[in-house]
Structure formats: structure tokens, C-alpha cells
C-alpha positions as CSV (number, residue, x, y, z in Angstrom):
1,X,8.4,2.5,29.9
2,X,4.8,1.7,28.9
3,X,4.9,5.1,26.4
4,X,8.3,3.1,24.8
5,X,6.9,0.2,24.0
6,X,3.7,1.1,22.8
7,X,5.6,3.3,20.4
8,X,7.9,0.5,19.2
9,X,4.1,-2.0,18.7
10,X,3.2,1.3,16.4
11,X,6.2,1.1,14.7
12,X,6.1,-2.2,13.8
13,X,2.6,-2.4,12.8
14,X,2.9,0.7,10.7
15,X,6.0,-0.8,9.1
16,X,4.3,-4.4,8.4
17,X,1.3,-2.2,6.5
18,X,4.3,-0.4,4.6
19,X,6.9,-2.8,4.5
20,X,5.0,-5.5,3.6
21,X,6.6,-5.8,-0.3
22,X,9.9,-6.8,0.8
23,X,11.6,-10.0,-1.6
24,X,13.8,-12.2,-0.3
25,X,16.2,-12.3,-2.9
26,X,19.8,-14.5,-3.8
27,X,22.7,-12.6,-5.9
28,X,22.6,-9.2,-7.6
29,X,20.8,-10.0,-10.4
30,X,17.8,-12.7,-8.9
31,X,14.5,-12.4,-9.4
32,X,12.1,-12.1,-5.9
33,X,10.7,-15.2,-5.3
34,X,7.3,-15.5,-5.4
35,X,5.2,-14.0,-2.7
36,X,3.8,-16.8,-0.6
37,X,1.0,-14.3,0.7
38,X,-2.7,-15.8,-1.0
39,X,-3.5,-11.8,-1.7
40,X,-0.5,-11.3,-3.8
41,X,-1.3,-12.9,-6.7
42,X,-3.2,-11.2,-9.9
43,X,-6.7,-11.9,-9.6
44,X,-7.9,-13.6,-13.2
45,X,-11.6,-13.0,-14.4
46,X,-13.8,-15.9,-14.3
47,X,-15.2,-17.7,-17.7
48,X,-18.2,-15.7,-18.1
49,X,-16.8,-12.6,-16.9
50,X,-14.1,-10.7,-18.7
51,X,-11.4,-8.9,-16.8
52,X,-12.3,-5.5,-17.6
53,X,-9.9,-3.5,-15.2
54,X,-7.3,-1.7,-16.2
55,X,-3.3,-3.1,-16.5
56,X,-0.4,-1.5,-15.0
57,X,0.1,1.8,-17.0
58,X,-3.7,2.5,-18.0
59,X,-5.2,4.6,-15.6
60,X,-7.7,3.4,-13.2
61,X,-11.4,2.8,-13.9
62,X,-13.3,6.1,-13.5
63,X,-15.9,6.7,-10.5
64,X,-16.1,8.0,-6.8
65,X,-14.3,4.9,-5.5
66,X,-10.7,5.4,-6.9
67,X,-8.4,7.0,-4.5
68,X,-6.4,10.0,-6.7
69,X,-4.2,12.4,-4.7
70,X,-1.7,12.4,-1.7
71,X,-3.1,10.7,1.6
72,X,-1.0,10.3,5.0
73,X,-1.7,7.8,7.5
74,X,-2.9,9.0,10.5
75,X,-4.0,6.3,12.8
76,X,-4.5,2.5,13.3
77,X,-7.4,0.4,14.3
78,X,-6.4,-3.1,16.2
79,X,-8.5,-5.0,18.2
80,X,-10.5,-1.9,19.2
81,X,-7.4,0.4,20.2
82,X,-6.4,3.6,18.2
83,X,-3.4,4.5,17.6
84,X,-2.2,8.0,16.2
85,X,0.5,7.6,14.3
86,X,3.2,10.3,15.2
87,X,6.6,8.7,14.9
88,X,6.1,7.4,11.5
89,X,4.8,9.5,8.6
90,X,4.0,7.4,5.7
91,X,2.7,9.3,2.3
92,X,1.2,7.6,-0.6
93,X,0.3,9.0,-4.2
94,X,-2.5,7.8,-6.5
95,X,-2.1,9.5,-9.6
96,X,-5.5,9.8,-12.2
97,X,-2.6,8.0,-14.8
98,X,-2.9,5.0,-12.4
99,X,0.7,5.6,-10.9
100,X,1.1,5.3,-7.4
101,X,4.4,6.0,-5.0
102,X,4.4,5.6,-1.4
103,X,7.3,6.8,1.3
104,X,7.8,6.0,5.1
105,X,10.3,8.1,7.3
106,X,10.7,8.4,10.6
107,X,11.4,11.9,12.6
108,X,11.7,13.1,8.9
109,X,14.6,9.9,7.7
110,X,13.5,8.3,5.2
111,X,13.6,4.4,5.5
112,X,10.8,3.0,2.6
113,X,10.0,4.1,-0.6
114,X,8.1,2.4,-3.2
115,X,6.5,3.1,-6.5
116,X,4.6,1.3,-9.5
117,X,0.6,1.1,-10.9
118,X,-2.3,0.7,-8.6
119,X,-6.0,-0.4,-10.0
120,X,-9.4,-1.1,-8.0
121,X,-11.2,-4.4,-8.6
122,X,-14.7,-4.3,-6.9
123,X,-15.9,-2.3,-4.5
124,X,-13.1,-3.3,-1.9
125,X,-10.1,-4.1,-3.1
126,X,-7.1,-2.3,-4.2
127,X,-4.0,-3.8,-6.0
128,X,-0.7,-2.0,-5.7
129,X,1.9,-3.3,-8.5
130,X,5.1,-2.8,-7.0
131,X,7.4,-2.2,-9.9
132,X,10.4,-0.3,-7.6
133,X,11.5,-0.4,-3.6
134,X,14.1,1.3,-2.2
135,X,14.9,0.1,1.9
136,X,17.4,2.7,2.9
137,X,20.1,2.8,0.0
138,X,19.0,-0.4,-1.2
139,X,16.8,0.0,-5.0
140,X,15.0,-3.3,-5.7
141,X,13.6,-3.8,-9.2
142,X,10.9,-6.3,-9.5
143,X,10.8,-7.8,-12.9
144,X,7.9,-9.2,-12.4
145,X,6.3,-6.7,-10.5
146,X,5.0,-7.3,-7.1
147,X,1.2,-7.5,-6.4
148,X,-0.2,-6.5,-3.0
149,X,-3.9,-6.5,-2.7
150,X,-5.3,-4.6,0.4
151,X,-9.2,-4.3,1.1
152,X,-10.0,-0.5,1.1
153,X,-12.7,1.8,1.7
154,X,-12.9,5.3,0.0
155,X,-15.3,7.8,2.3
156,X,-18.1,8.9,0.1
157,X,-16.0,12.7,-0.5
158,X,-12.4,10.9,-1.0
159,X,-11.2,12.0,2.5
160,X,-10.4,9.2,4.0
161,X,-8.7,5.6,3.1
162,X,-8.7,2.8,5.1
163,X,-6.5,-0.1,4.0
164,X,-7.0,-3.5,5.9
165,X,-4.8,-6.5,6.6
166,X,-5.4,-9.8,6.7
167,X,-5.4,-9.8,10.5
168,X,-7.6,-7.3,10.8
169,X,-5.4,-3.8,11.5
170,X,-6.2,-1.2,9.2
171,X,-4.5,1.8,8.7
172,X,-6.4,4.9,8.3
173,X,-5.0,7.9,5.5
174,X,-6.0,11.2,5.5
175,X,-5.8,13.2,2.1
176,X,-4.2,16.2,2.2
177,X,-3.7,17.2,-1.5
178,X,-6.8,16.4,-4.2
179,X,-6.5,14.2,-7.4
């Protein structure tokens, strides 16, 4: 019973790290509302400091701190518990172009899938633009694109991501293929 349940808080937590771009949306050809999340909106450069990072489609800013290849989360950190992620496989892409795509399935079915530009702002954060979804058989388009910001850190080789919440979780990727 315990093993059950504790399988179904991973699955949950792993889906609100993947998941989290969802839209509520009203007749086939709406637009998503806009995300009421403080992180999701595009960071703008200050007066005295021009925004020098790159736009969806240029590809990101060079140095040891950009994640490029194919990473798969492994674990999650919560309140000082690990757990290995097993059930859910969730794969993301960072491309040196400055493409991204990212896929969850569960016992190999796939049930997320989304793809768009990613760029790095600072030393911690990294900014996904959403510009595609697919839940199941359902494709989402988002015209404007969606914009999730996650704090990262990038081990010192490119081995490891960690993305963080808001609340604190973070989700740890290993990289199985080089950029």
C-alpha cells in the first residue's frame, strides 16, 4: 500500500515538473490565456543594461553553462527525500541551434511531449519557450509561445541538470547523449 502511493506522489510531482505548460484554452482556435505563474513571463533588461541573450531561434549564448544534448531525469529532491524516478521516463533535448524538445511516457506510453527554443539568462535560470504541446492526441500551438523559467544548475562537466520549482522540488537529469 505504502509502495502505491508513494509511486502515485512521484507521479504527480514528476508530471507537475513536466506538465507544468498546460493552457487552459476556450474553442478550437483560442489563444492560451496568459500564464498566471510570476516565472512565466519574459524577463526585460533593465535601462542600463541591454538584453543581450539570445531570441527564440538564435542559438544559446556560448560557455560551460548551457545544457546541449539529451538528459533523462533520474531522481527528485523534496524536503530531504530522494526519489528515483522509475515509472516515469521524461527525456529532454537541448540542441547547440537553441531548440529544445522534451517527452514524458510512462511504462514506455507516451503521455507529454513538447517542443520550442530554450536560452540561459544568468548563471541560474533557464527559459523554455514552448512553441508546441501534445497531451496524448491533443497538439497545442501556442501563438504566443509559452515561457517557463526554471532555476538550473549545470555540473561543472555537463553531467548533470537540476531544474528547481518554485516550491523547492528539483528534478535531477542525467545526460546520456553529448551536445
Amino acid at each position: 500500500m505504502k509502495t502505491r502511493v508513494r509511486a502515485r506522489i512521484i507521479f504527480l510531482l514528476a508530471m507537475s515538473l513536466v506538465a507544468s505548460c498546460k493552457a487552459t484554452s476556450s474553442g478550437k482556435n483560442a489563444k492560451p490565456d496568459a500564464v498566471k505563474n510570476a516565472n512565466a513571463s519574459a524577463p526585460q533588461a533593465g535601462p542600463n543594461q541591454p538584453d543581450a541573450s539570445p531570441k527564440p531561434g538564435e542559438p544559446p549564448l556560448a560557455g560551460s553553462s548551457q545544457p546541449l544534448g539529451t538528459y533523462v531525469m533520474s531522481e527528485v529532491h523534496d524536503k530531504g527525500i530522494v526519489s528515483i524516478i522509475s515509472e516515469v521516463k521524461t527525456v529532454i533535448r537541448f540542441s547547440p541551434d537553441g531548440s529544445y524538445d522534451r517527452s514524458s511516457s510512462k511504462q514506455g506510453t507516451p503521455f507529454h511531449n513538447d517542443w520550442g527554443h530554450y536560452r540561459v539568462e544568468g548563471d541560474d535560470k533557464l527559459i523554455l519557450s514552448i512553441e508546441m504541446s501534445k497531451e496524448k492526441l491533443n497538439n497545442k500551438v501556442h501563438d504566443p509561445p509559452l515561457q517557463k523559467t526554471h532555476k538550473f544548475t549545470l555540473s561543472p562537466d555537463g553531467q548533470e541538470l537540476r531544474l528547481t520549482t518554485e516550491d523547492g522540488k528539483t528534478a535531477v537529469f542525467r545526460r546520456t547523449e553529448g551536445g
